[in-house]
C-alpha positions in Angstrom: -160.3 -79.4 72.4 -162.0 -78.6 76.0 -160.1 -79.4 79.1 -162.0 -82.3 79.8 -161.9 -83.8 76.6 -158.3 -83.6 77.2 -158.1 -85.2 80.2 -160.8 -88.4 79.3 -158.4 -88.8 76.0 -155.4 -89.4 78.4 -157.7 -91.9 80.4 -158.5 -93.8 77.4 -154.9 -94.0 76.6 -154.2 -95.4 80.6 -157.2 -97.5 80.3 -155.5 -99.1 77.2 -152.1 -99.9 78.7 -152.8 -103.6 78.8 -153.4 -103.7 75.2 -150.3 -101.8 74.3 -148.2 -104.1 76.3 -149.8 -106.9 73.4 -148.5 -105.1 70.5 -145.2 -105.0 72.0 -145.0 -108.5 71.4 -145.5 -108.2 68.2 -143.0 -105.9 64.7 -146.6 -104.6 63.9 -146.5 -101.9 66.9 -142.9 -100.5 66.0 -144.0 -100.2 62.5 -147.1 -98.2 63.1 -145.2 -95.6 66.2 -142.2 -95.3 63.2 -145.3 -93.8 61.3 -147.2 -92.5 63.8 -143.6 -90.0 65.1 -143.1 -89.0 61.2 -147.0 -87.8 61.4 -146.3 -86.1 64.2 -143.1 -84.5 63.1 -144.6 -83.3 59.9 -148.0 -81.9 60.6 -147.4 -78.0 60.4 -143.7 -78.5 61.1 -144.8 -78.7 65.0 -141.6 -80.7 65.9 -139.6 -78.7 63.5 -140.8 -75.5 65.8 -140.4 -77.1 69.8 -136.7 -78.1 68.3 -136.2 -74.7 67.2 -137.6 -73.3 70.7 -135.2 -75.1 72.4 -131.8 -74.7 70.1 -133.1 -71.2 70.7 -133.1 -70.7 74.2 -129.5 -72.9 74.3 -128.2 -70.3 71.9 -124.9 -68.2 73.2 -123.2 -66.2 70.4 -119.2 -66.7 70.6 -118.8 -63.9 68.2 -120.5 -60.3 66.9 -119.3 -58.0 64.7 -120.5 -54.9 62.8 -119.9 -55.2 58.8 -121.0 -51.3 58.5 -123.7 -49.4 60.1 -126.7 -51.3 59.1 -125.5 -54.9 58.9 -124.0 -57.0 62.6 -123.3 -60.5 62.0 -123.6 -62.5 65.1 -121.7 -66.5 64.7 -120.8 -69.6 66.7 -119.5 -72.9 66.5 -120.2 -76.4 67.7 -118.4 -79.1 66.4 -118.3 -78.9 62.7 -121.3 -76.7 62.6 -121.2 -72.9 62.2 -124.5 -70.9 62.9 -124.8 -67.3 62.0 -127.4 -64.9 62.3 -127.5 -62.0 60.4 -129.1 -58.7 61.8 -129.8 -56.0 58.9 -131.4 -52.8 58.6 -133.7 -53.4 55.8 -137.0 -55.0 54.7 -135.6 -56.3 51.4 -133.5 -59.2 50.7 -130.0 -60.1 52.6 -127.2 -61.9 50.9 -124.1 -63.3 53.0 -121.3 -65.2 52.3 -117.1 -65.4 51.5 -115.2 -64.9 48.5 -111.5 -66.1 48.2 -109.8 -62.5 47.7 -113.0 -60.0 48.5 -114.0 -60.3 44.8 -117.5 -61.0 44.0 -116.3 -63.1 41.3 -116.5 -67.1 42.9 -118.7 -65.8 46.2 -120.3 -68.5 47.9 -123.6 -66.8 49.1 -126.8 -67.4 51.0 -129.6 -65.3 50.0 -133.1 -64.5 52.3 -135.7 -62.2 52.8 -139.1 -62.1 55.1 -142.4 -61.7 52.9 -145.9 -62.2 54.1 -144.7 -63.9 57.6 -143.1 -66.2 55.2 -139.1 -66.3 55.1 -137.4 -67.3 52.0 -133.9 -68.5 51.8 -131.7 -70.0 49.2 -128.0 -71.0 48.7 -126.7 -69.4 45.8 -123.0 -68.3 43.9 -121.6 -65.7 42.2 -120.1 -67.7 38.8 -116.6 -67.0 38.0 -117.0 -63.8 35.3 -118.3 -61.6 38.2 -122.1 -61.0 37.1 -123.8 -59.3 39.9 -126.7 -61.6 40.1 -126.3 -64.9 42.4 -127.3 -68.1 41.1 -129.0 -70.7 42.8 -126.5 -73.2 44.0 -127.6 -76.8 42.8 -126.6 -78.4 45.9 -128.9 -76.4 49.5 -126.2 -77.1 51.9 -127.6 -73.8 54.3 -130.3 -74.4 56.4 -132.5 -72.0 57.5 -133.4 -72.1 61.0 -135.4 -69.2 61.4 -136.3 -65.3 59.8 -138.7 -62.5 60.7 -138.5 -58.9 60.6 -140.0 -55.7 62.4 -140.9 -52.2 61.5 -136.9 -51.6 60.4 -135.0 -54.7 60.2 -134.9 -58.2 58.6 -133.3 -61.1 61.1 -132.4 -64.0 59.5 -130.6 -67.6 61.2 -129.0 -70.2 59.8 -126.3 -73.0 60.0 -124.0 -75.1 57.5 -121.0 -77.3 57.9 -117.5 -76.0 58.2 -117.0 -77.9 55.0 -120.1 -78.7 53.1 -118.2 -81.1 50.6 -119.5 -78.9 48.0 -116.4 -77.7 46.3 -117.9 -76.3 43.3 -119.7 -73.7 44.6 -119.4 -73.6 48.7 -116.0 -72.3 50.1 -114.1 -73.9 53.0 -114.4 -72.6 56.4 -111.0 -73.2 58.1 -108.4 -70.8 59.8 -107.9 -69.1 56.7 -108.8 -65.1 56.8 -111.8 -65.0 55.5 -113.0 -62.4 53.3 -117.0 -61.8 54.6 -119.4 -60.7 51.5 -122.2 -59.3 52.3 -125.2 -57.4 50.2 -128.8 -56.1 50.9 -131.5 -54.3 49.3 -134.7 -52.0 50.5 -136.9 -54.5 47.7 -137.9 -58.4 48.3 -137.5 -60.7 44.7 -141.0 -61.3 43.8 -142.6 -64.5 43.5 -140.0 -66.1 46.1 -142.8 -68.3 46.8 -143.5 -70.1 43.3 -139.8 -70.2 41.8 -136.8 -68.4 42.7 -137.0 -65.0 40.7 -134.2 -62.8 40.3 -132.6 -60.2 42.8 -133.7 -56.4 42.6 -130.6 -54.3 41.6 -127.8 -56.9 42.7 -124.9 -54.6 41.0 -126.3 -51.7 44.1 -126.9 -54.2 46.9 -123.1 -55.6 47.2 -121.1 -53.9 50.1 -117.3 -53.7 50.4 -116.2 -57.1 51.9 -114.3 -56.9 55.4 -111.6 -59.8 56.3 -113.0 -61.8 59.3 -111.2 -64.9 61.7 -114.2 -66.8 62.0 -112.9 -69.8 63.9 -111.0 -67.3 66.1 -111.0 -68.9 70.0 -114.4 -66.5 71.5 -112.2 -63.7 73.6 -112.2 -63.5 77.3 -112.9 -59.9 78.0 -111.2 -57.8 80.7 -114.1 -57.7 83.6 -115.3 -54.1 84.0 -115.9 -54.6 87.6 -112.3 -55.3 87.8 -111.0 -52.3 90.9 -107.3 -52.7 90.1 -107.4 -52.4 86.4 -105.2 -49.0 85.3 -105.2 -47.7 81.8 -101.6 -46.5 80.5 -101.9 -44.3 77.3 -98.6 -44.3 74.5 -98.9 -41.4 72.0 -96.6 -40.6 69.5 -96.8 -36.5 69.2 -97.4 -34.8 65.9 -95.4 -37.4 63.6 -95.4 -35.9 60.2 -97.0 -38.5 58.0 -95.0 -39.4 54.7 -95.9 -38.2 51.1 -97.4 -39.9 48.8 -96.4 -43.8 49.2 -93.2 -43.6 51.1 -93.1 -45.4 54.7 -92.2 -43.8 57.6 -90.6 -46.0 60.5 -90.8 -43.9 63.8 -89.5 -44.4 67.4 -90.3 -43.0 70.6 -89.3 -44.1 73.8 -91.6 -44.0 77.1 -90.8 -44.2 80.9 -93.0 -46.5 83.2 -94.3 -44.4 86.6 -92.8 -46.5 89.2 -94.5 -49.5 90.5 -93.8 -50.6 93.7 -94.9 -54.4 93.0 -94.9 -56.5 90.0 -98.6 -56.0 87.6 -100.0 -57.9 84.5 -100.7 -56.5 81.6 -104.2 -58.2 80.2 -105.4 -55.7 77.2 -104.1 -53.7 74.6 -105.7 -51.6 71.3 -104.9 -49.3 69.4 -105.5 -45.5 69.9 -106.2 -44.0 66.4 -105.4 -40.1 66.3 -107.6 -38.7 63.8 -109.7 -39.7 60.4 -106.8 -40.3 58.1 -104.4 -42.1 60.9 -106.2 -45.4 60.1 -104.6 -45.2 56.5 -101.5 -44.9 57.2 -100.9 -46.8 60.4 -99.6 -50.6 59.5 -98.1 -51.8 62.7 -97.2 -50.7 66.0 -95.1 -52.7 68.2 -93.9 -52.2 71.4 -90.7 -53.6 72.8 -89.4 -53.4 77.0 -85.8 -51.6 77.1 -83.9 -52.6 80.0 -81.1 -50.3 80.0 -80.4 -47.6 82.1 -78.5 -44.0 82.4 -78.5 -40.6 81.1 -78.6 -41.3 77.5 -81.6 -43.3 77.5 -83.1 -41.0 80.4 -82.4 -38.0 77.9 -84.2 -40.1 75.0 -87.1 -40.6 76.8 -88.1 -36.7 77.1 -87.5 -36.4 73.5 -90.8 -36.4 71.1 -89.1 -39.4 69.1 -87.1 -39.8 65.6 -87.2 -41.8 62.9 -85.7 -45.0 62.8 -84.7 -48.7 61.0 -86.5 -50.6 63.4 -86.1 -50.9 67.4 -83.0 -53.1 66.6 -81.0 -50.0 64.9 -80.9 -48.6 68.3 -77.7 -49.2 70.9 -81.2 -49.8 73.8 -81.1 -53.3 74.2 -85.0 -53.5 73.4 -85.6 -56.7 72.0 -88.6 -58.3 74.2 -92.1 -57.8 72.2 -94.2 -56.4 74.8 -97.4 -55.4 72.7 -98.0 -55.8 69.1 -101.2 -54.5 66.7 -101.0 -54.5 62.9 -103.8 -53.0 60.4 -107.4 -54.7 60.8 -106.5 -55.6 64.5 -108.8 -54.4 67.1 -106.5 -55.1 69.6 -105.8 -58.3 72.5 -107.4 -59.3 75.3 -105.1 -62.2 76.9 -106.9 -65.4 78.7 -108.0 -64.9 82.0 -105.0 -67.2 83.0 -102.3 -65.3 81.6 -100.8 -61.9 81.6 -97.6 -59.7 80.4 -95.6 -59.0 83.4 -94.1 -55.7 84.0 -92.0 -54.7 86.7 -90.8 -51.0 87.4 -87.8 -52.6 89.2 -86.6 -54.4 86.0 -87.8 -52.5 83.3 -88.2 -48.9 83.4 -88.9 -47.7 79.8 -90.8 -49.0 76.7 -90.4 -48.1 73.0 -92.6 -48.0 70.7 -91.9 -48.5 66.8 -94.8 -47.4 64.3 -94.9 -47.9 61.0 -96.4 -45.3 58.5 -97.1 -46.5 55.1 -100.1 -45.1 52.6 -100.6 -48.0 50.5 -104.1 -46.4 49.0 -102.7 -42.9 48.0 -105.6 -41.1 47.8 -105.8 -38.5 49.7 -104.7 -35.6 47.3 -106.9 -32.7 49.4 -104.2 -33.5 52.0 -101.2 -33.3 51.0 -101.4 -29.8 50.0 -100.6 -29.1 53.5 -99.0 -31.1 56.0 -100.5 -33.9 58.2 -99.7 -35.0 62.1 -100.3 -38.3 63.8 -100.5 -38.6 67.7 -101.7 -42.4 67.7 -100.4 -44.6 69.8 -101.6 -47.8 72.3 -103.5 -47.8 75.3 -102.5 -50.3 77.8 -104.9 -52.1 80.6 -102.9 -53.4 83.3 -103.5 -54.9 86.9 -101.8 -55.8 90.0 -104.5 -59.2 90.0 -101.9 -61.6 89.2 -102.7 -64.2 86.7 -101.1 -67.2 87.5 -99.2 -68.0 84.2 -96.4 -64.9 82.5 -96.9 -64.4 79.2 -93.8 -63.8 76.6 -93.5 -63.3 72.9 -91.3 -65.3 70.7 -91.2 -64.0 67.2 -90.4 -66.4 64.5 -89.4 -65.9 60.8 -86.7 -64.5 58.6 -84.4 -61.6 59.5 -85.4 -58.8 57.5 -82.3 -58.4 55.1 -81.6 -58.2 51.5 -80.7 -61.9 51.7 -84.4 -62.4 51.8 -85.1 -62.3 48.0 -88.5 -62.9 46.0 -88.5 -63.3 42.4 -90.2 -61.3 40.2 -93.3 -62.7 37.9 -93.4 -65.8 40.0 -96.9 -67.4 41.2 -95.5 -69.4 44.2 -92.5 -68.0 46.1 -91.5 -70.3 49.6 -89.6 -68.6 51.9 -88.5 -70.2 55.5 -87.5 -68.5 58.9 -86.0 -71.4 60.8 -85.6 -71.4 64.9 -83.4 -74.1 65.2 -83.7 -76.7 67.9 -80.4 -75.8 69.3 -81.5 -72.4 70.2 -85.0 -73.4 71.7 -82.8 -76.6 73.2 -80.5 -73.7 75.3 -83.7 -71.4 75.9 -87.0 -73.4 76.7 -87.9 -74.8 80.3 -87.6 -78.7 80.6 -91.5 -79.0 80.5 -91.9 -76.5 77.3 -93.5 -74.0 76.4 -97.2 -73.6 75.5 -98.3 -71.4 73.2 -102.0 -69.5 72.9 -102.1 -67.5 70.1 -100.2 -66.6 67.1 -99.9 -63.0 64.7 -98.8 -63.7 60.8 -97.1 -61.3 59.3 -96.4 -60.4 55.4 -96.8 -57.3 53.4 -98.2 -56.7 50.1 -97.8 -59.8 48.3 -98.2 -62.4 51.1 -100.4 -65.4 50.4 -99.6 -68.1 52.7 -98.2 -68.6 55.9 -97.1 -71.5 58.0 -95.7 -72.3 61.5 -94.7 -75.6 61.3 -93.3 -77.6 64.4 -90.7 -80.5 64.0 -89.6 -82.6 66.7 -86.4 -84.9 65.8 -87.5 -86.5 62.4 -91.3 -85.8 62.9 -93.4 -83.2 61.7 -96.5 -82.4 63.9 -99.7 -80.6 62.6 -99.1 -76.8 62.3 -99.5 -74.6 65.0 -100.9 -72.2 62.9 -101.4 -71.8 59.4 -103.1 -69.1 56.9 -103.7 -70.4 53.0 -105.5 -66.7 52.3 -103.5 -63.9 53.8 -104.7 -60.1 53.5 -102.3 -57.7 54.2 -104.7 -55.3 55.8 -106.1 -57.6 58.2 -103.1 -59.6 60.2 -104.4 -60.0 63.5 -103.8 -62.3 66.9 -105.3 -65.4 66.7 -106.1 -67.0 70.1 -106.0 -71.0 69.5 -108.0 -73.7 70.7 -105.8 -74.9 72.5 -102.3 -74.0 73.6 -100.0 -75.8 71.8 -96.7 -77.3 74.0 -93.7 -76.5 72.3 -90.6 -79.0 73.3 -86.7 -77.9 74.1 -85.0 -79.3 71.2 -88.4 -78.5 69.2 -87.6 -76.6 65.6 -90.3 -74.0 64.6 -89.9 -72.9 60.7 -92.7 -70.1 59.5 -93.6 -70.7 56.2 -94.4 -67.9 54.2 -95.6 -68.3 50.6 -95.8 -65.0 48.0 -97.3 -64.1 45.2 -94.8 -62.1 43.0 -96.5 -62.2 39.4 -97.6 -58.9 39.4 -93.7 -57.2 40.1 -91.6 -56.8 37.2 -88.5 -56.2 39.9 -87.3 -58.6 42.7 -89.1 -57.9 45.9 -86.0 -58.2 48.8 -86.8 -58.5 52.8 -86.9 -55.4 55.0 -89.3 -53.4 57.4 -91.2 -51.1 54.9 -94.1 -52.2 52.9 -92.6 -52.2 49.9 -90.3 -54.5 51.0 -91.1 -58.1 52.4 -90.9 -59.6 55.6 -92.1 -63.7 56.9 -92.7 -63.1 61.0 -94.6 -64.8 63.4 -95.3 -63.7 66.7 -96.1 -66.1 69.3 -97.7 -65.3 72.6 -97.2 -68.3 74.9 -96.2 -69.1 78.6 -94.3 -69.4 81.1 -92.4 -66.8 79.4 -88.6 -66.9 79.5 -86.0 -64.1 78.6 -83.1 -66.0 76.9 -85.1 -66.6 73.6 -87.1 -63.8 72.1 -86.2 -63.5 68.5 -85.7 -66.8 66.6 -84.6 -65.9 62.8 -82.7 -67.0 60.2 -81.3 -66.2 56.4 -80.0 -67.9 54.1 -76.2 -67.6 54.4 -74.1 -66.1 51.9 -72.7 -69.1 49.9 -76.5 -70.0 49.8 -77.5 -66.5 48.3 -74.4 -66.8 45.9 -75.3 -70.2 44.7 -78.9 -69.5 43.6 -77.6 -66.4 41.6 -75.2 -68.5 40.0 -72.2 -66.8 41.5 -69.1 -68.8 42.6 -67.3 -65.7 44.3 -67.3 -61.8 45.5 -64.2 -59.5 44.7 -62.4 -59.1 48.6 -62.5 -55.2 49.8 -65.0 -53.8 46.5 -67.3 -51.3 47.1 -69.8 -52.0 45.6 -69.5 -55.8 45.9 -68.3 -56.8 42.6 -68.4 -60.5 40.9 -65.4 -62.2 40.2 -65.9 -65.5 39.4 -67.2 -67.5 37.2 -65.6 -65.8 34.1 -68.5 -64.6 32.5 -70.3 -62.8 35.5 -66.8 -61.2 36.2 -66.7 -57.4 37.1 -70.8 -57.4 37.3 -71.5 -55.9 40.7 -73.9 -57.9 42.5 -76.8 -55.5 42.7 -76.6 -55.7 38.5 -76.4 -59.5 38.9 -80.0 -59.1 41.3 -81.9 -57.0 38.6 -80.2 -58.8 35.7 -80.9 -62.2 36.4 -83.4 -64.4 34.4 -85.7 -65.3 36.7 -88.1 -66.6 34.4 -85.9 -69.5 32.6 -83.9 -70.0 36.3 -86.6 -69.6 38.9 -86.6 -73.6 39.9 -83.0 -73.6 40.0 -82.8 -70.7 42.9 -85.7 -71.6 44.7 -84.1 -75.0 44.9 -80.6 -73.7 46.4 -83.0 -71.1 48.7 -85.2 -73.9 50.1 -82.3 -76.2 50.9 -79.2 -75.0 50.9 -77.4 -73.7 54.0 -78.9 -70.5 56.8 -77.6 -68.0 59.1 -79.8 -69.0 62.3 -80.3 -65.7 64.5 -81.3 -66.0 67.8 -81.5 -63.4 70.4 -82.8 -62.5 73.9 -84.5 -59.9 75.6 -81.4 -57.5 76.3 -80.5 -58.2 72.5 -78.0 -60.7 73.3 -77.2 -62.9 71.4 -77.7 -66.9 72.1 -74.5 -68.6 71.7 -74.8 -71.6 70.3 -76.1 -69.2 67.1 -73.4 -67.4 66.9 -70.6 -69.1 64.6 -73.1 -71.8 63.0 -74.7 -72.9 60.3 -78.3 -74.5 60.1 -79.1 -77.6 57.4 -82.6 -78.7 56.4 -84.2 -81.3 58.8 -84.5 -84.9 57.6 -87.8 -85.7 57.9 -89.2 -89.0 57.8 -92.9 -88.3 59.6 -94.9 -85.9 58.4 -98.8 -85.2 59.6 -102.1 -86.7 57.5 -104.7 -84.2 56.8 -108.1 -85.3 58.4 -110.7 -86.8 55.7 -113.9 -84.6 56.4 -116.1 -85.1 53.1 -117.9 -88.1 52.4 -120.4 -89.0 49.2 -123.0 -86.5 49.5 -126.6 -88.3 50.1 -129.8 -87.4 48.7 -131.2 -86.1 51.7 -129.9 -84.1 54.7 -129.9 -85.0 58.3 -128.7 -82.0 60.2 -128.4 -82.2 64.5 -129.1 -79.9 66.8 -127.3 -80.5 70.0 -128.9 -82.9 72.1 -131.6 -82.8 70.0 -133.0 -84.2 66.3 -134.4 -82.2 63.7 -136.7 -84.4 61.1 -135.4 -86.0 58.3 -135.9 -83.8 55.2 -135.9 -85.5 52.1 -136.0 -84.2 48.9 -136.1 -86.8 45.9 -133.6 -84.0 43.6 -130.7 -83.7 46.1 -132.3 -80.6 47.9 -133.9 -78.9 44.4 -133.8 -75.2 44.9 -137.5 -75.1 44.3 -138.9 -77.8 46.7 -135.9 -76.5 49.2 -137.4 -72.8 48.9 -141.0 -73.9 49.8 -140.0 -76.2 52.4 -137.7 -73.3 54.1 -140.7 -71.1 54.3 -143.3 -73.5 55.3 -140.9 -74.7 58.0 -140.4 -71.6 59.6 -144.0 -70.4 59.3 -144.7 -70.8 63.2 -141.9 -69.3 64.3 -142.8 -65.6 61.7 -146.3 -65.4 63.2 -145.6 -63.0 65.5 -143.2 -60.6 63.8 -143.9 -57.6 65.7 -143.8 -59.2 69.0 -141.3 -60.9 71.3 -139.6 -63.8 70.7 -140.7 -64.9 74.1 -144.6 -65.0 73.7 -144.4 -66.5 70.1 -141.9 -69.2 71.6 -145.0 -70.2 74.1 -147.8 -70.3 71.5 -145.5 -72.7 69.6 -145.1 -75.2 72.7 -148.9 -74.4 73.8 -149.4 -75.7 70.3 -147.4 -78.7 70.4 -148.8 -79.6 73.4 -152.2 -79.8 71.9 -151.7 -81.7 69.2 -149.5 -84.4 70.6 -152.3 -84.8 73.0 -155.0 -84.8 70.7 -152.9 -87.1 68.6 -152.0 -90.0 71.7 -156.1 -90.0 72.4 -156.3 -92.0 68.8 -153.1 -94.3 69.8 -155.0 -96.9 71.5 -157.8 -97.3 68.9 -155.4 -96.9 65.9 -153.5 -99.7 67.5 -155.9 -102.1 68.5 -157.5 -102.0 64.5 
């Protein structure tokens, strides 16, 4: 249409104003604009693509991360939507999704590929026997929002709910680690267009999974611009790394340059040594030692030894400064908050690192003997932020008392910080806490932090119902959390023993078991930094069925009740039949009496803790987890923020083949200019909705008046 024409069209829609003002009177004017908008909105998917434009140009990515090489999944959340965009190097097909333990067994997948300017998606599953090929998912619940490719890679985006409600084939996306799948091929599925065909080589196209937080808090990164910001670099030197599967716990101690005024810590990562350090590195953690004198002066030149833990040592290092476990990139702390360290105080740090090869496959090594120099490099700051961070670690002591069953599905274990100890420790107005690190080994499944106040128990502060031992990372929380004095805080840990033919007791190797979490919150305080427990010993006894231990016998011997007498306890432990009397010790475990364990930052010990007991809390209270799903209907309304996509209706419940066609038609505009920038495509779309809104108001006022 001409300029001109333009121009009269919008005169003869003034020129009618009088007559519109009539219809208003009348229902017959709202009926015919209700039909006259859906004509609009459906011709050539012209609303579909100005929506698009603008969701676009409000889109800000809270998240990116590289799967491997040729595949970065960018993601971000509003509300109970999660958009991703996938960015793969490939002209084929692209398949993306989660799997409960990084099978492909169960996977919940969305499947796409650009063809012809045309971009086809689909949501599809992997059924339960493990078959390579994805079916199509009877209920669409992702919606495409746009694809195209270029000379080398395909770009797809799209969105769902956190919970789609469809609990056959869709999994959950919650604060659970969640295992990413992911999968693409060189080829495209042929005829995509007519009915969904089947996927070229599926078996080659899946990719090892990689455990992701996706509704981690987006992190605040250290400025770079930032002129005070000083790098401090902890190596170990030349560690020899165990044999085989044995773990290694090693300490070194450092001493701090002197600072002449108080700095921040506000970033931390790991420093890997060389291409096999990565496999046998499992945590690192880094405690402030306080004490002074030759002896620790003399430790501090030495290259390290090996140790039981920064707690075996006489040091007095018991305040968490810095800690990284496997899968962890490392923490950047909120602009708000840093780890204090002062010269003046504290003069030396030690660092405990863990060396365990849990994948013992590097046989072309150990022929000849391997060295480690990892370590942590340390950002720090003398930009004050105006909150002190501490670290509070919660859980169960790591002790033989800690037992797990063998051949046992569900195991609950509970580290208990008692209310009397944060009651003697916290400040009056509390404590608030940002972000959280979980920690099992192997056969962790499910961990906890619960939060009682009096009789009440308030939602979790953090919780984890698929754990991966190789990924255990901070997680920054929406919000911080305010924990009370008088507050107890109980991590839950659940395991999953049904593959051990032997108990599994608590300790620091990874053969051994441990239930810790490590809280970063603020203001910090020194009096509390380790909040344990264990179950006391007439607890332990009692679940084993044991009335009482020989006095002075080495080993501990059984001499009571008749029939156990003279069995040494260890025999008792690998005798016992778990599988008849499981309920009856994980009865006496979960309620019986604990040894609560409660320390601060000098390794003193808080005491209140000292000659008491701890007893279950009554609770009368508990939390209600929120209803999300609703009945699903048979069409889908999805929003865009600020802004309302058209209604697409399907008359199957979103039928795989109508939802295919649709999803390519719809994004049509927004493929036809593949090879150029998103920019100059974004403008031919408006230039095009400009036109045929105006071409379609010119026939309002005739349409009307009829």
């Amino acid at each position: 249409m001409a300029p001109s024409q333009r121009y009269s069209s919008l005169s003869l829609s003034l020129s009618s104003l009088s007559s519109l003002i009539t219809h208003l009177k009348t229902g017959l004017f709202i009926r015919k604009c209700l039909v006259l908008l859906a004509f609009v909105g459906s011709s050539s998917g012209a609303l579909l693509s100005y929506g698009s434009l603008e969701y676009d140009a409000a889109m800000q990515w809270d998240h990116v991360v590289d799967l491997n090489e040729d595949f970065r999944l960018h993601w971000t959340i509003i509300n109970q939507d999660i958009t991703f965009e996938l960015q793969v190097r490939t002209l084929g097909y692209v398949g993306f999704g989660f799997s409960k333990d990084g099978q492909i067994a169960g996977a919940d997948m969305a499947v796409g590929w650009v063809e012809g300017g045309h971009t086809f998606f689909q949501d599809r599953y992997v059924d339960l026997k493990g078959s390579p090929e994805p079916h199509i998912d009877p209920s669409q619940d992702y919606i495409l929002i746009k694809g195209y490719e270029n000379s080398t890679h395909t770009l797809l985006r799209f969105r769902r709910k956190l919970d789609t409600c469809d609990h056959d084939h869709d999994m959950i996306i919650n604060n659970n680690t969640m295992r990413v799948m992911f999968m693409y091929n060189d080829e495209d599925p042929p005829r995509g267009l007519i009915t969904p065909g089947p996927l070229p080589n599926p078996e080659e196209a899946w990719r090892t999974h990689k455990s992701v937080l996706l509704l981690q808090k987006s992190p605040l990164y250290l400025p770079h611009y930032e002129p005070s910001a000083r790098v401090l670099e902890l190596r170990n030197q030349e560690v020899e790394l165990p044999y085989g599967d044995d773990s290694l716990l090693w300490c070194k101690l450092f001493k701090l340059d002197k600072l002449d005024k108080k700095h921040h810590i506000v970033k931390y990562e790991p420093i890997f040594d060389s291409s096999w350090s990565y496999h046998y590195l499992q945590q690192i953690t880094l405690y402030e030692c306080p004490s002074i004198g030759s002896e620790i002066e003399k430790l501090s030149r030495d290259v390290g030894h090996m140790c039981m833990g920064a707690s075996s040592l006489p040091l007095g290092c018991n305040a968490i400064v810095a800690a990284w476990t496997r899968g962890s990139e490392g923490f950047v702390f909120p602009s708000e908050v840093g780890y204090p360290i002062e010269s003046q105080h504290v003069k030396y740090f030690l660092m405990e690192t863990h060396y365990s090869n849990l994948q013992a496959t590097f046989e072309p090594y150990q022929m000849r003997r391997m060295t480690d120099s990892s370590g942590l490099k340390i950002v720090f700051t003398q930009d004050l932020r105006p909150h002190d961070a501490g670290v509070l670690s919660i859980g169960m002591d790591p002790n033989w008392r800690h037992i797990i069953p063998p051949g046992q599905k569900r195991v609950v274990s509970l580290g208990q910080c008692l209310e009397d100890c944060t009651g003697a420790a916290f400040p009056s107005q509390g404590i608030n806490i940002f972000a959280v690190m979980m920690r099992s080994h192997q056969i962790g499944k499910e961990i906890k932090l619960r939060q009682i106040r009096q009789t009440e128990e308030l939602f979790p502060i953090a919780y984890d119902n698929n754990v991966d031992a190789n990924y255990q990372d901070f997680r920054r929380l929406a919000h911080p959390v305010r924990s009370l004095p008088g507050d107890r805080l109980v991590a839950e840990c659940i395991y999953d023993s049904s593959s051990r033919k032997a108990i599994t007791l608590g300790g620091l190797t990874m053969k051994e078991e441990t239930c810790t979490v490590l809280t970063l919150y603020y203001p910090r305080q020194k009096r509390l930094t380790t909040c344990h427990s264990l179950p006391s010993l007439p607890t332990v006894l009692h679940s084993l069925g044991i009335e009482q231990l020989a006095t002075n016998s080495n080993p501990v011997v059984i001499s009571s009740p008749p029939q156990l007498a003279g069995m040494t306890l260890e025999t008792r432990l690998l005798s016992y039949d778990w599988e008849n009397q499981f309920g009856k010790f994980q009865e006496a475990t979960l309620h019986g009496t604990f040894k609560p364990i409660c320390s601060g930052a000098h390794n003193e010990i808080v005491p209140i803790s000292e000659h008491f007991l701890g007893y279950n809390k009554n609770i009368t209270k508990t939390y209600k987890e929120p209803r999300r799903c609703k009945p699903k209907r048979l069409f889908v309304t999805e929003t865009i923020p600020q802004l309302e996509l058209p209604v697409l209706r399907d008359t199957e419940s979103n039928h795989i083949g109508e939802g295919s066609v649709r999803s390519s038609r719809s994004s049509f505009i927004e493929t036809l200019a593949l090879s150029g920038s998103e920019s100059s495509s974004s403008r031919h779309r408006l230039a095009f909705f400009g036109l045929h809104v105006i071409s379609m108001l010119s026939l309002v006022p005739l349409w009307l008046a009829s």
